[in-house]
C-alpha positions, 0 to 999 in steps of 0.5 A: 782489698786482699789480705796480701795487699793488707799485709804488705801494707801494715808491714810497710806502716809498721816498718815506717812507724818504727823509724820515726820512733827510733829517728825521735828517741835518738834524733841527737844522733839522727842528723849532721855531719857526725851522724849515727841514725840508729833508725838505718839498722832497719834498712836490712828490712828488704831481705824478709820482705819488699814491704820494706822497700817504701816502710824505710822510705816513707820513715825516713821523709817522714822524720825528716819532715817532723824534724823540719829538715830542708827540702833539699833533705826531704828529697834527696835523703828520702831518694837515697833511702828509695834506692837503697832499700831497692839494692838491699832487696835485690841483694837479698840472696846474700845476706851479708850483702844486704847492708851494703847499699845502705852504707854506700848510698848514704856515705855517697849522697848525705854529705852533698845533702849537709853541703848544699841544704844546709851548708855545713862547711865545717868538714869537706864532703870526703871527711863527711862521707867518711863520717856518714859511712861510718856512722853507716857502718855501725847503725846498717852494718853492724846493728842491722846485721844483728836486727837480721840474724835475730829475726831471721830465726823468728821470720816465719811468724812475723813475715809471713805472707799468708 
């Protein structure tokens, strides 16, 4: 195996790793209708590198499946994030669109997931969406664009292909 091959693999490990850490320490804001996943700031991850790409996807079916979510969730949650991180890394010419794909795809997908997994009835699927974008808003928005700007003065080093 090359060392590209390795790189791009340890990254996607570590990316995924760290998620499950972060989605573990605040797993009381990791699920529900009121949702702030703190994990999902890593989701600008795209913009430094395509191993991203399945490091947040594998994070999140991950700590799905450690923390017994339904399978309805493990899928659908797990493809939404796929998709994601896809639109974010092909966004990646413009940095302050990176978070967007996250925030929308989550905001459209994750109430449909709290409804027909879990049954969740206490919200109707446009408050959740409100609610889930929201909590996207601040996790992808707002704490992923300060993720991105501080490492975006270090990612030679830590980025770094070769």
């Amino acid at each position: 195996m090359n060392r590209t091959k390795v790189l791009y693999i340890t990254q996607a490990a570590i990316i995924a790793a760290i998620y499950v850490v972060l989605v573990f320490i605040f797993q009381y804001s990791s699920f529900g209708p009121i949702q702030f996943r703190i994990a999902e700031m890593l989701t600008v991850l795209p913009y430094f590198t395509p191993a991203a790409i399945p490091g947040v996807t594998l994070g999140c079916l991950l700590s799905n499946l450690i923390f017994q979510a339904e399978i309805l969730d493990c899928i659908f949650g797990t493809l939404a994030s796929l998709v994601a991180a896809l639109l974010s890394y092909l966004l990646r010419r413009n940095k302050f669109l990176v978070p967007i794909p996250p925030i929308l795809v989550n905001a459209l997908v994750v109430p449909f997931i709290l409804r027909y997994a879990y049954f969740d009835t206490r919200y109707s699927i446009p408050v959740m969406m409100l609610t889930v974008g929201a909590g996207q808003v601040v996790s992808a928005g707002v704490l992923g664009m300060v993720l991105l700007f501080s490492l975006d003065r270090i990612k030679h080093i830590i980025f770094r292909t070769k």
